[in-house]
Wavefront OBJ file of the C-alpha trace (Angstrom):
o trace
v 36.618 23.442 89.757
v 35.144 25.079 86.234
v 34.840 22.977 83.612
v 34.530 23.960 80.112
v 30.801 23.389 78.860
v 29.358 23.995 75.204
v 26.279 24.338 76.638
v 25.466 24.696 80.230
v 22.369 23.131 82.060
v 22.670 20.310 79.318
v 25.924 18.608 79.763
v 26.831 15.091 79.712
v 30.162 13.349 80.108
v 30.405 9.867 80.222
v 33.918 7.740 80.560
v 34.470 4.668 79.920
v 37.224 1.638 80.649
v 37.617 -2.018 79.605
v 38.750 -5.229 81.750
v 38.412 -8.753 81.164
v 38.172 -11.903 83.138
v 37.685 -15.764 82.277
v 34.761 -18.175 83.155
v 33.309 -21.095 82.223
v 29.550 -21.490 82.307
v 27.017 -23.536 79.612
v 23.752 -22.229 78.831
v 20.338 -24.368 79.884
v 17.347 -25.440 77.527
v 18.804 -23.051 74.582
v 19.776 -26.128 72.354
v 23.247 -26.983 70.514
v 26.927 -26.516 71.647
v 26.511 -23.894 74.306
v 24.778 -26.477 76.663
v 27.644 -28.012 77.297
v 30.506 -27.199 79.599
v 32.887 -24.198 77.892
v 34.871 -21.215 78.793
v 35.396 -17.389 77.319
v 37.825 -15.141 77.777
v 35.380 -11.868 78.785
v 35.958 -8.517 77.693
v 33.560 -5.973 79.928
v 33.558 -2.742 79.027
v 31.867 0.001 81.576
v 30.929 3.500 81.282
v 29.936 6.063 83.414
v 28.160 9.303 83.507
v 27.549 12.241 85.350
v 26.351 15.873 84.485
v 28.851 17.229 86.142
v 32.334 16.967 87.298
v 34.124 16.557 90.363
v 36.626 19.126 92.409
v 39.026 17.330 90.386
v 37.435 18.040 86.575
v 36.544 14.295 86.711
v 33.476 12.278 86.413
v 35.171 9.168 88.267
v 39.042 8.652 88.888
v 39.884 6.254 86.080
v 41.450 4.555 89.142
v 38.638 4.206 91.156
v 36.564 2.769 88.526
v 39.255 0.191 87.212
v 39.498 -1.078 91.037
v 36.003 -1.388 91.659
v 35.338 -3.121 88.338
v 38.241 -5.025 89.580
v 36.209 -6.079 92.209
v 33.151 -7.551 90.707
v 35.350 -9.164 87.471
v 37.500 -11.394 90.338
v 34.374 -12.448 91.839
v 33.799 -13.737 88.277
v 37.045 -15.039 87.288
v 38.156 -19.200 86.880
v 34.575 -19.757 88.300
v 31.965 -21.624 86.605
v 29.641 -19.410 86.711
v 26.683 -21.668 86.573
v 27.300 -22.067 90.811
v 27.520 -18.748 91.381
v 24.178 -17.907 93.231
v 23.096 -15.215 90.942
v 22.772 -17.752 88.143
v 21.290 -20.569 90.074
v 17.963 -20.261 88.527
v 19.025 -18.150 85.393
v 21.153 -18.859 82.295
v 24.717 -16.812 82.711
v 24.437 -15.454 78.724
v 26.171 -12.616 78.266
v 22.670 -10.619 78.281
v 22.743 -11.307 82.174
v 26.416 -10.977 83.029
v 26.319 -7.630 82.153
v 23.141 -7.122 84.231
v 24.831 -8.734 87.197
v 27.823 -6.393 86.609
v 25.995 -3.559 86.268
v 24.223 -4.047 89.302
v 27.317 -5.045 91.428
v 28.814 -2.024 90.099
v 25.625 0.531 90.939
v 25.779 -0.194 94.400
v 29.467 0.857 94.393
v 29.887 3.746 91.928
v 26.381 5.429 91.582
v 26.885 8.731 93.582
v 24.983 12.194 93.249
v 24.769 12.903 89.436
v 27.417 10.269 88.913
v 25.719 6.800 87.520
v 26.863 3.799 85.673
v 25.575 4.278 82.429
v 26.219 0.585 80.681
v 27.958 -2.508 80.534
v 29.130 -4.231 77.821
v 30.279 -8.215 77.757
v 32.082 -9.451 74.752
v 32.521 -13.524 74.910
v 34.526 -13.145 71.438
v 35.496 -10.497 69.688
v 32.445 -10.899 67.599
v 29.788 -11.311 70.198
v 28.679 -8.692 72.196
v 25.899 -8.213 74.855
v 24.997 -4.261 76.210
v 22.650 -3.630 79.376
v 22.008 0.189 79.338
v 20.155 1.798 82.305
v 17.011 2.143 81.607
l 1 2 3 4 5 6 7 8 9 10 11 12 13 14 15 16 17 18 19 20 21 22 23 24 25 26 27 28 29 30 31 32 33 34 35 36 37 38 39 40 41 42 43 44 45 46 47 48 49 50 51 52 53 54 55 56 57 58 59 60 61 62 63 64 65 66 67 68 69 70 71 72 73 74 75 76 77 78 79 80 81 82 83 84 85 86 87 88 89 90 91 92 93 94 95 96 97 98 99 100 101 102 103 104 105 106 107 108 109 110 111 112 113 114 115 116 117 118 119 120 121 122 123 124 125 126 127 128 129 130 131 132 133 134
């Protein structure tokens, strides 16, 4: 299927969706009220990329990416994260939640020209972490 380009040979579409889950964690060796135990309601936001579209004019079903972020977020969810393996030796911040989601993601969405581009994990709605490909 065509899709309408402003400029071929240098497009890029990205899309992007937003789920949330809730997890307790505290943070080691960083000093005041985040080492001790405490919870956040999550707000991940994902987006993904591709230079071109599918047969279907998309660069991802908004479906498929909302179920496989699905996923990943309930592996997350009304854990403390602190036991989950990934964090064993490493502080669950927001910084590496949204490297762990982005990687859990990549392994299920990255196809052809189709990549995930960046995570995003709010832990308030004033505090935001990004990891961006590189």
């Amino acid at each position: 299927m065509r899709f309408f380009s402003l400029d071929a040979g240098f497009d890029m579409f990205e899309v992007k969706i937003r789920a949330d889950f809730s997890a307790a964690h505290n943070l080691r060796e960083v000093g005041g009220k985040c080492e001790s135990l405490h919870g956040h309601n999550f707000v991940v936001e994902v987006a993904v990329q591709s230079e071109s579209l599918d047969e279907g004019g998309m660069v991802i079903d908004f479906r498929l990416l909302k179920s496989k972020t699905r996923e990943v977020l309930d592996s997350l969810d009304h854990k403390y994260l602190n036991e989950l393996s990934f964090f064993q030796n490493i502080n669950p911040s927001s910084e590496n939640l949204a490297v762990y989601i982005f990687g859990e993601l990549a392994k299920r969405i990255d196809q052809g020209a189709r990549r995930v581009s960046w995570v995003s994990v709010w832990e308030s709605e004033t505090s935001r972490a990004i990891y961006r490909r590189p």
